[in-house]
Each structure stands twice: as structure tokens, then as C-alpha cells.
N, C-alpha and C positions, 0 to 999 in steps of 0.2 A: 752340884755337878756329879755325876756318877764317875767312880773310878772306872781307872782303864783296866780295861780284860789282859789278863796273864795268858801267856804265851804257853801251848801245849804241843810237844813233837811226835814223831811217826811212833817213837816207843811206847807210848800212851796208848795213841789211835791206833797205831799198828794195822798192818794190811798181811799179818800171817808170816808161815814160814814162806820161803821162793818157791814159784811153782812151776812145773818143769812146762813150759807153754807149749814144746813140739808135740803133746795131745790135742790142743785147738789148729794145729797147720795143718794144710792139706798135701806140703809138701817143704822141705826142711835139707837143706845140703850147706856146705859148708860156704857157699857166695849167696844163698836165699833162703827165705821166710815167707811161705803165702799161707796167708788167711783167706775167710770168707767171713766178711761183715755180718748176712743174715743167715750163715749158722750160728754166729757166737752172740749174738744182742740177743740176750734174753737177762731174765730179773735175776736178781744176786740176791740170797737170803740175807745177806750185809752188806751195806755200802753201794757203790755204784761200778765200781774200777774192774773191770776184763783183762788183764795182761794178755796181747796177742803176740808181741817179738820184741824181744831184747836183744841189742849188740853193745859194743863198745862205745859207741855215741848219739843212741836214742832206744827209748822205748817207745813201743806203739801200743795203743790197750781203746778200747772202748768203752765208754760213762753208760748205764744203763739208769734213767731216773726216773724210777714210777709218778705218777701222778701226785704233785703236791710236794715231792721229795728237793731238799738243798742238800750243800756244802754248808762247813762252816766257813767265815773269811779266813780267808790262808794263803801262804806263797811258801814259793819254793825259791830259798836263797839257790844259785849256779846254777838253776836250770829253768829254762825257756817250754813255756807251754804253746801248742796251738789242739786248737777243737774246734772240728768244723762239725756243723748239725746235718746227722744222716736223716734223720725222722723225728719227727713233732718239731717243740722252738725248748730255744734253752734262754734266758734271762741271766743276764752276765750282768754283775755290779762290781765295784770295786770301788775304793775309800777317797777316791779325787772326785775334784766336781766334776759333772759330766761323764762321769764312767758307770752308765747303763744304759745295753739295750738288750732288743730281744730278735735274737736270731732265729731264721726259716733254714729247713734245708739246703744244702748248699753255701751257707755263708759261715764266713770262719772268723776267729779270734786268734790275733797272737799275743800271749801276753809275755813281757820281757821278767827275765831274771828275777825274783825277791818284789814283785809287784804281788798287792795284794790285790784278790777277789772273790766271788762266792757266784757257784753256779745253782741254778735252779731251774725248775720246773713247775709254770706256774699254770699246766693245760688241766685238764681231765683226759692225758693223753698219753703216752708213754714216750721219752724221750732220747735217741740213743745219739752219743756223739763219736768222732773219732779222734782219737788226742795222740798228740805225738809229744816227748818228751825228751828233750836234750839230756846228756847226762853231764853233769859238772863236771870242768875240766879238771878242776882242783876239788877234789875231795871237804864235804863237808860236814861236821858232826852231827847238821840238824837237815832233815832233809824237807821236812814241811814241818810252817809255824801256822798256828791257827789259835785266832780268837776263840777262846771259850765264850760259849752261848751265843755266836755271832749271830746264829741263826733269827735272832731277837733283835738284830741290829741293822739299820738299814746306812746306804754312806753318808747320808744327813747326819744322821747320829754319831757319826764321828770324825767328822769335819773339826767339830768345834776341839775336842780332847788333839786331831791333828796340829791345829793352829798353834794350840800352847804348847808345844816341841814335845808332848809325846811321843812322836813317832822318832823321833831321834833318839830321845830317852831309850826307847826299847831297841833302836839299833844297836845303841852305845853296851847295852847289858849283854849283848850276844855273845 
């Protein structure tokens, strides 16, 4: 049986220093934050993630996933995802049975709290979503965990390492 994959956070992965996002708005005052979708979806030299607005209890940012491009499986312990698909489909998995499908624009995902998943893009097509992100109420030191080489891993593949109380095991080490 293959060991379980170790757990890797944002300081690893890292998404940079903060960026100041009222260069992406079109208009920025102290009660609003307006973006435009199809100025800012375009391809990232890294990664996928657009930051479009940030306050005190969400960020908003857009996934931009070229053709063929994932995530690795990962979550975010305190905080609440949703991503609805603007253009092309996005293929959501996650590590319970029955957690995959593949979304058309207009159809959205909520995923709760420290739930794990992995997005992808499985078109010859460009795919761009909008995600919205709760911020933890209570502060947390890790802010995404992510399977190393998930990408390799499909949730069949780890079904069985779930059964035998791995996923506890790595709760219990947090």
C-alpha cells in the first residue's frame, strides 16, 4: 500500500507578496469594489488565482486554468469556497465517494470548510471561474493543506488510506 502524502502549506506554495487589487477595479470607495470578469480572466504566468477584492469577510478572485491544467487536492481549514464556472467546464473531485463532477457555465460548487478537493480542466479549452472565499473567523496558522503530487491521485486512490483512519491521523497532527 502506498504511504500517505504529507501535507504542504501556502508558505511552500505561496501566492507572493499581497497585491494591491484597486488596479484590477473599475471603481473602489470605501462601501464598494467593482470588477469586470472579462477584463481580468486572462492566463497567469503561475498558478491560476486573480485576486479581484478583498474585505473583512471574503475574498473574491477568479481561477484562470489553461487547457489540461489542475490543482493539487487541498483545503482550506476556516474557510468556505464557492466557484461557479464563467467559461469552459471545470471537473471538481474530492476524497469521499461520489464527490465528482463536471461543471458547465453557470453551475456552481460550495465547498464547506477543511473539505478536501482538486479542480481541473479537462477541455482543450480555457477555463475561467469565479470563487468567492470566506475569511476565517478565528485565525488560522495554515491557510491551505495540499497533498503532495495529488495531481497523480484520483479519490479512488484514496479512499482506501481514508478507511484506515488516515484522515484522522493527519487531522490529529495539525
Amino acid at each position: 500500500m502506498a504511504a500517505p502524502h504529507k501535507f504542504v502549506d501556502d508558505a511552500i506554495i505561496g501566492r507572493g507578496p499581497r497585491e494591491d487589487l484597486s488596479k484590477k477595479q473599475k471603481l473602489t470607495t470605501a462601501s464598494w469594489q467593482v470588477i469586470s470578469i472579462p477584463e481580468n480572466a486572462k492566463p497567469q504566468e503561475r498558478g491560476s488565482y486573480i485576486g479581484m477584492t478583498r474585505n473583512k469577510r471574503a475574498n473574491i478572485a477568479l481561477n484562470y486554468y489553461k487547457p489540461g491544467m489542475r490543482d493539487e487536492m487541498h483545503c482550506h481549514p476556516g474557510s468556505e469556497h464557492i466557484f461557479m464556472v464563467w467559461q469552459g467546464e471545470l471537473t471538481i473531485r474530492g476524497i469521499n465517494e461520489g464527490e465528482e463532477i463536471t461543471l458547465k457555465p453557470g453551475e456552481l460548487v460550495h465547498i464547506n470548510a477543511g473539505h478536501y478537493y482538486q479542480l481541473a480542466n479537462e477541455t482543450n479549452e480555457p477555463t475561467v471561474l469565479y470563487q468567492v472565499a470566506t475569511v476565517p473567523v478565528k485565525a488560522s496558522p495554515v491557510e491551505r493543506r495540499s497533498f503532495r503530487r495529488a495531481g497523480d491521485k484520483t479519490a479512488e486512490d484514496l479512499l482506501p488510506e481514508r478507511r484506515m483512519g488516515w484522515g484522522a491521523e493527519a487531522n490529529a497532527s495539525r
